[in-house]
LUMDO-815692 format. One record per atom (N, C-alpha, C): residue number from 1; atom name; x, y, z. Coordinates in Angstrom, 2 decimals, padded with zeros to 5 digits. Example, Ala and Ser with C-alpha at 12.3 -4.5 7.8 and 13.67 -1.06 7.14 Angstrom:
<atoms>
{atom 1, N, {013.19, -005.69, 007.80}};
{atom 1, CA, {012.30, -004.50, 007.80}};
{atom 1, C, {013.20, -003.30, 007.80}};
{atom 2, N, {012.85, -002.25, 007.08}};
{atom 2, CA, {013.67, -001.06, 007.14}};
{atom 2, C, {012.90, 000.03, 007.87}};
</atoms>
This chain:
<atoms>
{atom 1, N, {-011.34, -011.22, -030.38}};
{atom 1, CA, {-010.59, -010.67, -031.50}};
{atom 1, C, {-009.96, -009.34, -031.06}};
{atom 2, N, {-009.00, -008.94, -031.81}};
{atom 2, CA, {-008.91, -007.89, -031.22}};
{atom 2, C, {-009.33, -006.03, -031.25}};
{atom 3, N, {-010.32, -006.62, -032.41}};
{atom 3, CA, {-011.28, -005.63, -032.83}};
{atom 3, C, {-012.54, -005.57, -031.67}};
{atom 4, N, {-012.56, -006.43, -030.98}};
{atom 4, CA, {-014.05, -006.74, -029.94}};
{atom 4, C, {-012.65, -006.31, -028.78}};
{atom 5, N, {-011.68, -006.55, -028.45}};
{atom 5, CA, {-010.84, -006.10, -026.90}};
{atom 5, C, {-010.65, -004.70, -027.27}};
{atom 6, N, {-010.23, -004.17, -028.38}};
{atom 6, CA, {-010.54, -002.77, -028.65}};
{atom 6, C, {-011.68, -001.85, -028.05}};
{atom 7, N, {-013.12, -002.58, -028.83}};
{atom 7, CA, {-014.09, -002.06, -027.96}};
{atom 7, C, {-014.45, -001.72, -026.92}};
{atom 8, N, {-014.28, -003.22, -026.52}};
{atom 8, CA, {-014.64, -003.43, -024.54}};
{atom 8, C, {-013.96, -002.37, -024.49}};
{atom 9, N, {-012.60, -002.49, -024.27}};
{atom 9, CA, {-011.55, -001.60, -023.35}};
{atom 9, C, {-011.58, -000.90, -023.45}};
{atom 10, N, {-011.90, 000.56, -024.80}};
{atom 10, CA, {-012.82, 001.80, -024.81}};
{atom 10, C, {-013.80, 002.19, -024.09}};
{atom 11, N, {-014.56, 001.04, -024.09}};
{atom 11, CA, {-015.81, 001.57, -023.17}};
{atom 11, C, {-015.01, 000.88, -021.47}};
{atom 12, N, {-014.33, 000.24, -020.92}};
{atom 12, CA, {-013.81, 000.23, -019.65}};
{atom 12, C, {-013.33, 001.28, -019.14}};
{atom 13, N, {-012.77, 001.99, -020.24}};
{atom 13, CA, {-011.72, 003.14, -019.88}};
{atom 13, C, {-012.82, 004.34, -019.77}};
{atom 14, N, {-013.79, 004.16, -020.76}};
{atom 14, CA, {-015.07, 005.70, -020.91}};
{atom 14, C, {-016.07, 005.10, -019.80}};
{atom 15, N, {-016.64, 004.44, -020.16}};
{atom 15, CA, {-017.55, 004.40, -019.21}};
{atom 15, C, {-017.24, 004.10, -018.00}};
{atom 16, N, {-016.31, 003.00, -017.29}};
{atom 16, CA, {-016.47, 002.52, -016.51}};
{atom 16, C, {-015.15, 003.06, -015.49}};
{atom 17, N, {-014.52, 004.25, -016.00}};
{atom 17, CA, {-013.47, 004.63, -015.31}};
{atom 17, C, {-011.95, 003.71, -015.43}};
{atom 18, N, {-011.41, 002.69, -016.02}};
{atom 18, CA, {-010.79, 001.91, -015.95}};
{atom 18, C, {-009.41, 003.02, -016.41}};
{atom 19, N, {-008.22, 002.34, -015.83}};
{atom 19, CA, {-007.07, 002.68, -015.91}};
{atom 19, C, {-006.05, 002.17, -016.91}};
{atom 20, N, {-006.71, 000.85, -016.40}};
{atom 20, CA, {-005.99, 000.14, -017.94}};
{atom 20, C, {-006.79, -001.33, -017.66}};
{atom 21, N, {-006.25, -002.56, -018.62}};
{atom 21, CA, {-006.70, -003.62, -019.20}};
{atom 21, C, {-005.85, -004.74, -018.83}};
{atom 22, N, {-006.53, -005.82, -017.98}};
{atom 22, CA, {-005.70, -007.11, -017.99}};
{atom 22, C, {-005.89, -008.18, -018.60}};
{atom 23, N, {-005.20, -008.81, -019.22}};
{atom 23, CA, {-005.54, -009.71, -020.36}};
{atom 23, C, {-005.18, -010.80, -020.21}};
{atom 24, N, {-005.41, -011.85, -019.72}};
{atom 24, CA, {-004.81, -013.80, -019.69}};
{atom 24, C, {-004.27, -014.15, -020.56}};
{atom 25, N, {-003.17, -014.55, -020.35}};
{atom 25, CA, {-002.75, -015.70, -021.63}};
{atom 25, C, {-001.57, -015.14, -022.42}};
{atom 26, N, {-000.75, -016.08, -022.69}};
{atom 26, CA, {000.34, -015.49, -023.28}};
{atom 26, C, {000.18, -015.55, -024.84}};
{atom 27, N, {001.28, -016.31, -025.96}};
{atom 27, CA, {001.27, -015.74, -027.09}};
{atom 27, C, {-000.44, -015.93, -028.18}};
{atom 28, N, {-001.49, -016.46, -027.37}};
{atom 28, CA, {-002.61, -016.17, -028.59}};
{atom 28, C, {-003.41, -014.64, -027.81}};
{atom 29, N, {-002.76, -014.37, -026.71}};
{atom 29, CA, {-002.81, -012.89, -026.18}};
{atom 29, C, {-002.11, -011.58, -027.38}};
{atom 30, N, {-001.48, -012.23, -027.74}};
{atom 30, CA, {-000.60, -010.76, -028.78}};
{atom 30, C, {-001.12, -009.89, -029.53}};
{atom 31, N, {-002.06, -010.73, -030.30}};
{atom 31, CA, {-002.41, -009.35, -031.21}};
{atom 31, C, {-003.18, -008.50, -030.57}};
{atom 32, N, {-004.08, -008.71, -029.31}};
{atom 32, CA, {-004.83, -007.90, -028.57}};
{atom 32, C, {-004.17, -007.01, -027.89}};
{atom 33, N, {-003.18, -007.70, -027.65}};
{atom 33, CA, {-002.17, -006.50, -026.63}};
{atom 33, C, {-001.66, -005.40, -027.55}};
{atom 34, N, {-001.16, -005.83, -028.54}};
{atom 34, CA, {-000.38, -004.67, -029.72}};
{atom 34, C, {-001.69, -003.74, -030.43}};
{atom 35, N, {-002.87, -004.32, -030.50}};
{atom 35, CA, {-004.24, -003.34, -030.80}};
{atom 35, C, {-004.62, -002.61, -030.12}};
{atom 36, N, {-004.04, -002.84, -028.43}};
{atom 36, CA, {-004.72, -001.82, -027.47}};
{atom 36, C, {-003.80, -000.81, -026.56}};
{atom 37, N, {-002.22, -001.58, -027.37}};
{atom 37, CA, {-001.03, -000.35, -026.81}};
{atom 37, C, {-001.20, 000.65, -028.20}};
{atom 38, N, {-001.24, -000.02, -029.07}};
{atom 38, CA, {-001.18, 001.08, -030.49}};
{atom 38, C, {-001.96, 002.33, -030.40}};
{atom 39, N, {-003.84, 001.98, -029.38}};
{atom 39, CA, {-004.13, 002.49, -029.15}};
{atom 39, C, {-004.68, 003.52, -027.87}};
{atom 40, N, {-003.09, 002.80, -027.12}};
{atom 40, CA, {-002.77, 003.95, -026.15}};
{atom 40, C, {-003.36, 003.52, -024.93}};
{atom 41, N, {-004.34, 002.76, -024.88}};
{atom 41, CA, {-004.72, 001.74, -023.77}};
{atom 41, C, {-003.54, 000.92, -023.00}};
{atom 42, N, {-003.31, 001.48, -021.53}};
{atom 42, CA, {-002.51, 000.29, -021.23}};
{atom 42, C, {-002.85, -001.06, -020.93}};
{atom 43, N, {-002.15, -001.95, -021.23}};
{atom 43, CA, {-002.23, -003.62, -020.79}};
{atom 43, C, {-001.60, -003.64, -020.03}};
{atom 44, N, {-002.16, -004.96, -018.97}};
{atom 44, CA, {-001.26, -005.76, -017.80}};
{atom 44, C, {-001.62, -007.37, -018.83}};
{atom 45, N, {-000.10, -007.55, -018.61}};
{atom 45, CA, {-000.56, -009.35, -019.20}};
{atom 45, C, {-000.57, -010.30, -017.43}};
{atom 46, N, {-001.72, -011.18, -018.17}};
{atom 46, CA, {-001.29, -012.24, -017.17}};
{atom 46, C, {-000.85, -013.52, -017.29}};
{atom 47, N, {000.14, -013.79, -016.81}};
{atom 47, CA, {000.44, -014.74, -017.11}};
{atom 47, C, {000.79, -016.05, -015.91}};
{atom 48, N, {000.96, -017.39, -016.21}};
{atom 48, CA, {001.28, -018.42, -015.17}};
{atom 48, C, {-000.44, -019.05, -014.93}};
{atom 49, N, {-001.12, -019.06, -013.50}};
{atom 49, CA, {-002.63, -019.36, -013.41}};
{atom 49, C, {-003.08, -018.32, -013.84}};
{atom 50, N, {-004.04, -018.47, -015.14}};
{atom 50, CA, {-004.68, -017.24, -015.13}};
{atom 50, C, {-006.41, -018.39, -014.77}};
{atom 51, N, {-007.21, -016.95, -014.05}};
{atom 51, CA, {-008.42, -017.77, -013.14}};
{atom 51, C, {-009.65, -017.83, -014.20}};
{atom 52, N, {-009.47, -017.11, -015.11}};
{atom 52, CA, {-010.58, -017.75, -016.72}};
{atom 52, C, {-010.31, -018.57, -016.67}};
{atom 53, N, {-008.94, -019.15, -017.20}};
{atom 53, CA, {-008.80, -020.37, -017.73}};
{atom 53, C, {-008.34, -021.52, -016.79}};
{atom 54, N, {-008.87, -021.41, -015.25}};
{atom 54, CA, {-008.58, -022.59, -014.12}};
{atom 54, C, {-008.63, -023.82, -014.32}};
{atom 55, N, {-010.33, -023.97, -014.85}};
{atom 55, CA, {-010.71, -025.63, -015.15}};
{atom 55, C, {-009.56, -026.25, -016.07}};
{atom 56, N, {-009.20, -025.26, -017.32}};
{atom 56, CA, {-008.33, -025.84, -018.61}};
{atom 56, C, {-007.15, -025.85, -018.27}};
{atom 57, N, {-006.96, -025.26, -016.95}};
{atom 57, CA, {-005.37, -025.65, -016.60}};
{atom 57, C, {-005.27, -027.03, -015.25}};
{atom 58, N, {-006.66, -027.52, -015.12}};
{atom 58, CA, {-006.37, -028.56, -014.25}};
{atom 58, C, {-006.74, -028.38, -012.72}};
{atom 59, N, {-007.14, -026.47, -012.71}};
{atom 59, CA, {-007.31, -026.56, -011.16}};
{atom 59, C, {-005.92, -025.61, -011.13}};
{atom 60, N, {-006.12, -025.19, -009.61}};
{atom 60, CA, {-005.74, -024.32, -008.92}};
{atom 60, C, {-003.91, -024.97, -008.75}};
{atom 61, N, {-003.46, -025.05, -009.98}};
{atom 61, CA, {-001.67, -025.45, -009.77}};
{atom 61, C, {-000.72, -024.58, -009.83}};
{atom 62, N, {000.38, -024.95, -009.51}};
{atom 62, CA, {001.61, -023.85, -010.08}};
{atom 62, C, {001.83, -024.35, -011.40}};
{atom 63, N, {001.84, -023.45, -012.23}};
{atom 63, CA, {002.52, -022.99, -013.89}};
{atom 63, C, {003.50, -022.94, -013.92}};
{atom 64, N, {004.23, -022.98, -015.27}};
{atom 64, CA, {005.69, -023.02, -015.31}};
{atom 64, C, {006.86, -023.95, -014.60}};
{atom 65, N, {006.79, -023.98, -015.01}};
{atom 65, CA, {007.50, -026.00, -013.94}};
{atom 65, C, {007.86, -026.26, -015.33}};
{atom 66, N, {010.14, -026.84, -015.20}};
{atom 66, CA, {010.05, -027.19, -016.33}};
{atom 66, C, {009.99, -026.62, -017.91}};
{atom 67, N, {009.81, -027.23, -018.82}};
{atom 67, CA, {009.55, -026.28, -020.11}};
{atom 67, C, {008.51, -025.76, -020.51}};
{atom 68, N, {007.75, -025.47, -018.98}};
{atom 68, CA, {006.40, -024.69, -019.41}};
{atom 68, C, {007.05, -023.34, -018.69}};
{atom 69, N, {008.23, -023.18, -018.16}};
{atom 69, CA, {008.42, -022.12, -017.36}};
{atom 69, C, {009.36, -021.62, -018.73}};
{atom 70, N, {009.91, -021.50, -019.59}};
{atom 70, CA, {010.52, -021.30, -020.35}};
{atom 70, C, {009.71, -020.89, -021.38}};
{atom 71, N, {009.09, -021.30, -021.78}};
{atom 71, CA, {007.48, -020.61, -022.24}};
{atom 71, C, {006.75, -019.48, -021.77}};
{atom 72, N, {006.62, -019.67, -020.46}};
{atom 72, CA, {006.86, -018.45, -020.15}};
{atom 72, C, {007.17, -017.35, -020.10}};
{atom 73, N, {008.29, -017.77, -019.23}};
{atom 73, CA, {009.61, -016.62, -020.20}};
{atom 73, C, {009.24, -015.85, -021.33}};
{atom 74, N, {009.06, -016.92, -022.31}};
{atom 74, CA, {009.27, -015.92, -023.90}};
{atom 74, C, {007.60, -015.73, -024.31}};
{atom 75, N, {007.01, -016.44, -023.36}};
{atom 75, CA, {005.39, -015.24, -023.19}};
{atom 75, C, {005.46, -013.81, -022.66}};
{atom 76, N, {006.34, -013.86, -021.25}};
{atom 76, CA, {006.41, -012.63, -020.88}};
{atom 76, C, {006.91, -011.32, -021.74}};
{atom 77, N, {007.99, -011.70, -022.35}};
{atom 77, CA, {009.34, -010.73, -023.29}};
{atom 77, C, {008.06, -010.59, -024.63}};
{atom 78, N, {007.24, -011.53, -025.03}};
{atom 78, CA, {006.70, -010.96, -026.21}};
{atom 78, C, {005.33, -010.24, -025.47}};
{atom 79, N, {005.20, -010.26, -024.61}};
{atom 79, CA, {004.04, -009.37, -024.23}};
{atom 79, C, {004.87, -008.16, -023.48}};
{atom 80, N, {005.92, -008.22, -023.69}};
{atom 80, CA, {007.00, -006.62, -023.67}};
{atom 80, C, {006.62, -006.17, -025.05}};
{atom 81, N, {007.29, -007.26, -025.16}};
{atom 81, CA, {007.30, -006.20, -026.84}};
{atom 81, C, {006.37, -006.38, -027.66}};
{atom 82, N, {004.92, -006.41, -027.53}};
{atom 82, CA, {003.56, -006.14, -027.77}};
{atom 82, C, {003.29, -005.24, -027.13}};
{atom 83, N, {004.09, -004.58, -026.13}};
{atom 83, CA, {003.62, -003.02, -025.54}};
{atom 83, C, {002.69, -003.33, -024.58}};
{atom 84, N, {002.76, -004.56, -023.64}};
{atom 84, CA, {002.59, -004.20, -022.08}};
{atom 84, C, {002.90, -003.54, -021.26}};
{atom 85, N, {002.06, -002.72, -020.19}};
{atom 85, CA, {002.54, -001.67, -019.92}};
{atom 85, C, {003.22, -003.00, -018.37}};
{atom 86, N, {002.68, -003.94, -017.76}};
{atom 86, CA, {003.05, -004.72, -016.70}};
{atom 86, C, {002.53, -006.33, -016.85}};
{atom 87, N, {003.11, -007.56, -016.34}};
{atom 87, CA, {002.74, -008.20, -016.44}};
{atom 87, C, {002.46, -008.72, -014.99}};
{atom 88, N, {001.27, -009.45, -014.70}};
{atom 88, CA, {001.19, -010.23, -013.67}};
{atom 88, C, {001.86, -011.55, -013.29}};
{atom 89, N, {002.32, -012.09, -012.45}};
{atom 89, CA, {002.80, -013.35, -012.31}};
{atom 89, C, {002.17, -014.15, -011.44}};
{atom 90, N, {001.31, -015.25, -011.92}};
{atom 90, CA, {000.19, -015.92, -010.88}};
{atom 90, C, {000.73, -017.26, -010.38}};
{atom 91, N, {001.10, -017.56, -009.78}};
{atom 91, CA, {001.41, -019.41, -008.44}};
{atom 91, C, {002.46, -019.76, -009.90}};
{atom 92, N, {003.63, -018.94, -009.80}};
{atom 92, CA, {004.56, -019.62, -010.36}};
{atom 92, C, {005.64, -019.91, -009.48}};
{atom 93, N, {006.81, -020.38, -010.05}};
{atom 93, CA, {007.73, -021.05, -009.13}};
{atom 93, C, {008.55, -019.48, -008.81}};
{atom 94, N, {008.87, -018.99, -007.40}};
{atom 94, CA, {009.42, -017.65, -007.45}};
{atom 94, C, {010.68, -017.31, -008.11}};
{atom 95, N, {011.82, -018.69, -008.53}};
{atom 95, CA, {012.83, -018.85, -009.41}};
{atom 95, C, {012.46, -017.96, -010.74}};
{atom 96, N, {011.31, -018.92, -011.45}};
{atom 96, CA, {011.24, -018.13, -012.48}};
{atom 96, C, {010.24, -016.88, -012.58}};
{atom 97, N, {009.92, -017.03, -011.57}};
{atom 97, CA, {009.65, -015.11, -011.09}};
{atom 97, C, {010.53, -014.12, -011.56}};
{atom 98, N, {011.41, -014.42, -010.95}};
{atom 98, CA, {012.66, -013.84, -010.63}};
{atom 98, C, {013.38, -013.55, -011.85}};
{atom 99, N, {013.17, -014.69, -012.47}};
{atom 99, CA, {014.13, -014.60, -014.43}};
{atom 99, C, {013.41, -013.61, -014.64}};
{atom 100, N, {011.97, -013.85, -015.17}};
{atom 100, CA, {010.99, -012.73, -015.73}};
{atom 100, C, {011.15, -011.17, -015.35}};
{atom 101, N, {011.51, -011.15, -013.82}};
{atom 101, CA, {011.66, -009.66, -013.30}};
{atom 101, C, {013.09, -009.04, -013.99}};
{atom 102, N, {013.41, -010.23, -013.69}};
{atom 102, CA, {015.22, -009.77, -014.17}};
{atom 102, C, {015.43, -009.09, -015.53}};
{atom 103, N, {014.43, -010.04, -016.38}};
{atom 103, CA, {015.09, -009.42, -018.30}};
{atom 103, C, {013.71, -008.91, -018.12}};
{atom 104, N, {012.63, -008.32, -017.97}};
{atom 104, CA, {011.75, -007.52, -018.38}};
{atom 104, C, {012.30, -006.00, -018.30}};
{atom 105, N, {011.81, -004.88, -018.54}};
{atom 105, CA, {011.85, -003.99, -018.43}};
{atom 105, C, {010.83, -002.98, -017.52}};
{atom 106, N, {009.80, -003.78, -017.83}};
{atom 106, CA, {008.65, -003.51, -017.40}};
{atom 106, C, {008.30, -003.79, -016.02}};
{atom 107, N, {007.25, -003.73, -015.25}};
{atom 107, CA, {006.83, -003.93, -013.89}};
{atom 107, C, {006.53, -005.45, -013.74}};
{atom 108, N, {006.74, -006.29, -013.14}};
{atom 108, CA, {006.57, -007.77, -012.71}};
{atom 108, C, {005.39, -007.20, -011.41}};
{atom 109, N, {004.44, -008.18, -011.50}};
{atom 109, CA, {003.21, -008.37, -009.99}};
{atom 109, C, {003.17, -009.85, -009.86}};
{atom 110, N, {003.78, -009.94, -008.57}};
{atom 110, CA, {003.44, -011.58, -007.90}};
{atom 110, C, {002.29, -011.72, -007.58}};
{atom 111, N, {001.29, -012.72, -007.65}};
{atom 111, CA, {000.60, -013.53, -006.34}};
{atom 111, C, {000.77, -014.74, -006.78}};
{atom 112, N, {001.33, -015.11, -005.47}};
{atom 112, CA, {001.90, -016.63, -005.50}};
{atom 112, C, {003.02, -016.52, -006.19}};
{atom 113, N, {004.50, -016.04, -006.54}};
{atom 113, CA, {005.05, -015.71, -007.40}};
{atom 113, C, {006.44, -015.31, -006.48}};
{atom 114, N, {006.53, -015.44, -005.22}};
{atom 114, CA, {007.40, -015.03, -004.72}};
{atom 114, C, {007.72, -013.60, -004.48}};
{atom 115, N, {009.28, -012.88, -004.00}};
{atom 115, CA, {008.99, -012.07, -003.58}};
{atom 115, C, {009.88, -011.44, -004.53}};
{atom 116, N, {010.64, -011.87, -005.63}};
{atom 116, CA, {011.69, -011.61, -006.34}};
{atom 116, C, {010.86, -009.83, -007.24}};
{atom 117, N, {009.51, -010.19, -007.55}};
{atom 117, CA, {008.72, -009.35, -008.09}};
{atom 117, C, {009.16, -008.16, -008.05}};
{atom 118, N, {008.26, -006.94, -009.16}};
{atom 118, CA, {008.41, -005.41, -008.47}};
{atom 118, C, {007.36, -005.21, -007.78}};
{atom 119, N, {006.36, -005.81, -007.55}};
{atom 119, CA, {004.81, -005.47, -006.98}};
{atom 119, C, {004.36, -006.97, -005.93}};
{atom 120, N, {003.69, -006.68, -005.41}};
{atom 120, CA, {002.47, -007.68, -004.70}};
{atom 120, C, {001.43, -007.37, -005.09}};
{atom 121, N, {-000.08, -008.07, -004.87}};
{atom 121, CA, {-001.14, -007.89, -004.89}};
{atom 121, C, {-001.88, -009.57, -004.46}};
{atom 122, N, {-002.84, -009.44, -003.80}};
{atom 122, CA, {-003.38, -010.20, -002.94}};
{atom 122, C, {-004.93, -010.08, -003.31}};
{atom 123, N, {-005.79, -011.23, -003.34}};
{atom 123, CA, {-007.23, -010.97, -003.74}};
{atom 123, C, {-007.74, -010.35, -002.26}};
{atom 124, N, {-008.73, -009.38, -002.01}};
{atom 124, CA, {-008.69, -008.76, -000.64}};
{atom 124, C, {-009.49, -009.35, 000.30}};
{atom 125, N, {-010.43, -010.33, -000.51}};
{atom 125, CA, {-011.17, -011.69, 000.31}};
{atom 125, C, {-010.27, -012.75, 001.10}};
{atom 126, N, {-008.94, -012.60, 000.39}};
{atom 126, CA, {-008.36, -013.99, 001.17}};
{atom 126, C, {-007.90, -013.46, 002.12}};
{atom 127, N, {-006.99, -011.91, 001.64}};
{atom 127, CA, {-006.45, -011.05, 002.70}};
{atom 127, C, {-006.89, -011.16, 004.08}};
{atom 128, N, {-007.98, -010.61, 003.96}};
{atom 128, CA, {-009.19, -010.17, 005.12}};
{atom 128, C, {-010.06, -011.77, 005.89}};
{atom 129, N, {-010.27, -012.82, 004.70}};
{atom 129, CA, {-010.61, -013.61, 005.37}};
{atom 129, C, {-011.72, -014.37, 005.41}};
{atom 130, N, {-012.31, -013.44, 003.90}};
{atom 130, CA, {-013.02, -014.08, 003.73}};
{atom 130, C, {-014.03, -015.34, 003.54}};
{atom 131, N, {-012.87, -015.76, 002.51}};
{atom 131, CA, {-012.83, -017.08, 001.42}};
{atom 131, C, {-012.72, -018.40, 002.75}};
{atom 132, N, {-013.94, -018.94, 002.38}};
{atom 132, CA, {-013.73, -020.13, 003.00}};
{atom 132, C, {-012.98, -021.37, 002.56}};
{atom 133, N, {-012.50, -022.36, 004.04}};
{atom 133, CA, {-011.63, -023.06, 003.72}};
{atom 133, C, {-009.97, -022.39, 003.96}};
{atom 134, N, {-009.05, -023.44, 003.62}};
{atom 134, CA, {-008.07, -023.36, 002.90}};
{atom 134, C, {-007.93, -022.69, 002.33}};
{atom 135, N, {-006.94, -021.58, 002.38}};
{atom 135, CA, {-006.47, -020.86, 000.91}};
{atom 135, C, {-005.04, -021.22, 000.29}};
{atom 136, N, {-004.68, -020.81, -000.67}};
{atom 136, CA, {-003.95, -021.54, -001.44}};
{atom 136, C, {-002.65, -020.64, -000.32}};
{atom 137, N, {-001.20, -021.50, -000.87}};
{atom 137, CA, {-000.23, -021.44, 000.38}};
{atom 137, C, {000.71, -020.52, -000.08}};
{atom 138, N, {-000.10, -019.59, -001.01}};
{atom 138, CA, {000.77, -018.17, -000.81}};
{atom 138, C, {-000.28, -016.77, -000.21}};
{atom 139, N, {-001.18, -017.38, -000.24}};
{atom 139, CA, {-002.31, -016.49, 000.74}};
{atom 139, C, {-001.65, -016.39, 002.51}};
{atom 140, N, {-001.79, -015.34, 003.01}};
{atom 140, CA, {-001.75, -015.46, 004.42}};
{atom 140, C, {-002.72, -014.31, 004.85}};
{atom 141, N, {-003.31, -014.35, 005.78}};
{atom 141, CA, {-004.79, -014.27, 005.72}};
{atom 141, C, {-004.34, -012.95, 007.29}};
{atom 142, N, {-004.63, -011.71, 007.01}};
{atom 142, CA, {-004.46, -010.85, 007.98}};
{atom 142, C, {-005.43, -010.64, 008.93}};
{atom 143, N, {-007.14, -011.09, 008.76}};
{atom 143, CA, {-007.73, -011.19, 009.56}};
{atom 143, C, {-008.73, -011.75, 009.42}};
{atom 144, N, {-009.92, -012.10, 010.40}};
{atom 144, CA, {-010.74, -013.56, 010.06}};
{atom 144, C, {-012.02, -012.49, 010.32}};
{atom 145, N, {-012.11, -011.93, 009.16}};
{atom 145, CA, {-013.72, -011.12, 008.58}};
{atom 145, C, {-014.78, -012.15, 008.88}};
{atom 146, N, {-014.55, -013.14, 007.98}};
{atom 146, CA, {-015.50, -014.17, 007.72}};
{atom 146, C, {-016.59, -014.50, 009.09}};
{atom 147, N, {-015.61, -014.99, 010.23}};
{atom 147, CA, {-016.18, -015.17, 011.39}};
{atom 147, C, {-016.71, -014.43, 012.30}};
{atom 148, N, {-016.22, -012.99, 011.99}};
{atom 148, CA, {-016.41, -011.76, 012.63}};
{atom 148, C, {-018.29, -011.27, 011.95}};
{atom 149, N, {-018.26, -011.69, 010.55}};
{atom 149, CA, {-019.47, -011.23, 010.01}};
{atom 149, C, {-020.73, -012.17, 010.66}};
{atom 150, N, {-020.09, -013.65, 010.78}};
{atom 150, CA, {-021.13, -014.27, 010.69}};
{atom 150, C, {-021.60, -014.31, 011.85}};
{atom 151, N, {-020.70, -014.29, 013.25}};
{atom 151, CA, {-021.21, -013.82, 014.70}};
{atom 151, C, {-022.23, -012.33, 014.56}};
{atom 152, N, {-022.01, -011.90, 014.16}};
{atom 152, CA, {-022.62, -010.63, 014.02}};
{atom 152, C, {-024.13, -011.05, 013.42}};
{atom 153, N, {-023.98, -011.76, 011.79}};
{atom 153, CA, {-025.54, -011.82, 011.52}};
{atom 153, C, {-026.47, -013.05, 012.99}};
{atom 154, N, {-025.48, -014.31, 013.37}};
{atom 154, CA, {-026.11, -014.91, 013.94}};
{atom 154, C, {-026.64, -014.07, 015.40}};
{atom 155, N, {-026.03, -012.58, 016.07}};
{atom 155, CA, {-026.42, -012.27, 016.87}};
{atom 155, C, {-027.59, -011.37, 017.11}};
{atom 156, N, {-027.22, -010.74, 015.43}};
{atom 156, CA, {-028.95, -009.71, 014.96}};
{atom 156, C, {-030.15, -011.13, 014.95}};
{atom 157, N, {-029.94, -012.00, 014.03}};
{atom 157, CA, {-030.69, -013.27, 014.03}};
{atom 157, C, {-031.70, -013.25, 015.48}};
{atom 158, N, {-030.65, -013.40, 016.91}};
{atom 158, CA, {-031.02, -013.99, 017.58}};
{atom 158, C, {-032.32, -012.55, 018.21}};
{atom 159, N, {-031.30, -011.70, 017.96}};
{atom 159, CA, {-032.07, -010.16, 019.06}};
{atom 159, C, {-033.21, -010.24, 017.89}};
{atom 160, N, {-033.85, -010.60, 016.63}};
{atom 160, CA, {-034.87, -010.11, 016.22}};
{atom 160, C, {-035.86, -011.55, 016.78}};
{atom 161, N, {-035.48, -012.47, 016.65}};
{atom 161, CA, {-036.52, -013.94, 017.36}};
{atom 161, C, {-036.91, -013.56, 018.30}};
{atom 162, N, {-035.88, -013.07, 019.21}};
{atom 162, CA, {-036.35, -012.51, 020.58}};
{atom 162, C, {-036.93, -011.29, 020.61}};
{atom 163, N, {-036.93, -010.43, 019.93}};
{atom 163, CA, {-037.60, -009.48, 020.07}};
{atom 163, C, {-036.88, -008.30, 020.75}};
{atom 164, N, {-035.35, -008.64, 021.36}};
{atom 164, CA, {-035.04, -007.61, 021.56}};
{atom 164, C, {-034.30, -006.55, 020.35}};
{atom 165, N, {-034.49, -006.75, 019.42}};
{atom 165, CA, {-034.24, -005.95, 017.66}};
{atom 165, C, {-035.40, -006.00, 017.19}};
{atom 166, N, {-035.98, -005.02, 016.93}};
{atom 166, CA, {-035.36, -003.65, 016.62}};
{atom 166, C, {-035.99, -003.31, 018.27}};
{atom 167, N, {-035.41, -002.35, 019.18}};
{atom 167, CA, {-036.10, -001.70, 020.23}};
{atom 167, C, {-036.68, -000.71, 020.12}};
{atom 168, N, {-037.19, 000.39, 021.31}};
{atom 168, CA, {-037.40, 001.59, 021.09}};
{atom 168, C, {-036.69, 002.69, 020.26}};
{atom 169, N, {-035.08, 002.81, 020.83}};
{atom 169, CA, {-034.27, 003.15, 020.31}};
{atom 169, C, {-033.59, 003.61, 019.15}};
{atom 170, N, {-034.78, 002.02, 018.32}};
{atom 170, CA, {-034.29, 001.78, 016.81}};
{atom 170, C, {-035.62, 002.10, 016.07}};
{atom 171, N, {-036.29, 002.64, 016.71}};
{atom 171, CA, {-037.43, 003.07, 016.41}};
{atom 171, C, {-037.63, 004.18, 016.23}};
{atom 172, N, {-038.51, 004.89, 014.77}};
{atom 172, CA, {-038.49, 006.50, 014.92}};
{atom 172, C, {-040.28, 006.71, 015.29}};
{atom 173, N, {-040.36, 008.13, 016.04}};
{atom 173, CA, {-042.22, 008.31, 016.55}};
{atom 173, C, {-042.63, 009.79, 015.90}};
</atoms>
């Protein structure tokens, strides 16, 4: 409701240091957004995949395709004018990226979204390399953490079986 996103986001902003508030979902998103610009809280909307609602969208697809991208659209413009301070744009087609950046006023953020955007942002697990598997094919992956960590635990692994971990060294007398 948007008497309970009120709350939270008071206490995100007091307690928890938060800057501002991102919110999923386009028009049953509105009244929350206009309760928490009124009260001076900024919003980011998200819109296209939002990752709450993955399973109910079918899995990890592109959004907006078609007359769901047009929907869009007039999700984005009313979460303007519900007083978003930015909206996100998640694995949409970068075309209608691009519309959205064009008539907003506001800040556009791609992932997966092309490059038409005013922003990027990247989850920093896929970045780095974490995330196993496949990542989705707007991820490009700057370095392979993942493998780097796990050589590492399998090599402490091995020096403590053997006994050469912990040594003298690592030892205080």
């Amino acid at each position: 409701s948007p008497a309970q996103a009120l709350e939270t986001s008071a206490r995100f902003m007091k307690e928890g240091g938060a800057h501002a508030v991102k919110l999923e979902g386009g028009a049953p998103m509105l009244p929350q957004v206009e309760t928490l610009a009124s009260a001076g809280i900024p919003v980011i909307g998200h819109l296209g995949l939002t990752p709450q609602s993955v399973n109910m969208l079918g899995g990890y697809r592109v959004q907006g395709r078609g007359e769901a991208g047009e929907q869009l659209l007039h999700d984005a413009k009313a979460m303007e004018a519900a007083g978003a301070a930015a909206v996100v744009l998640e694995v949409v087609p970068a075309e209608l990226a691009a519309r959205v950046s064009e008539v907003l006023t506001i800040p556009t953020i791609g992932i997966g979204a092309g490059s038409a955007t005013d922003a990027q942002v990247i989850v920093w697990q896929d970045l780095v390399g974490l995330t196993e598997g496949p990542g989705p094919k707007f991820v490009k992956r700057y370095a392979d953490v993942r493998t780097v960590m796990a050589d590492a635990v399998y090599a402490w692994g091995e020096d403590v079986r053997s006994g050469a971990y912990p040594a003298p060294e690592h030892s205080y007398s």
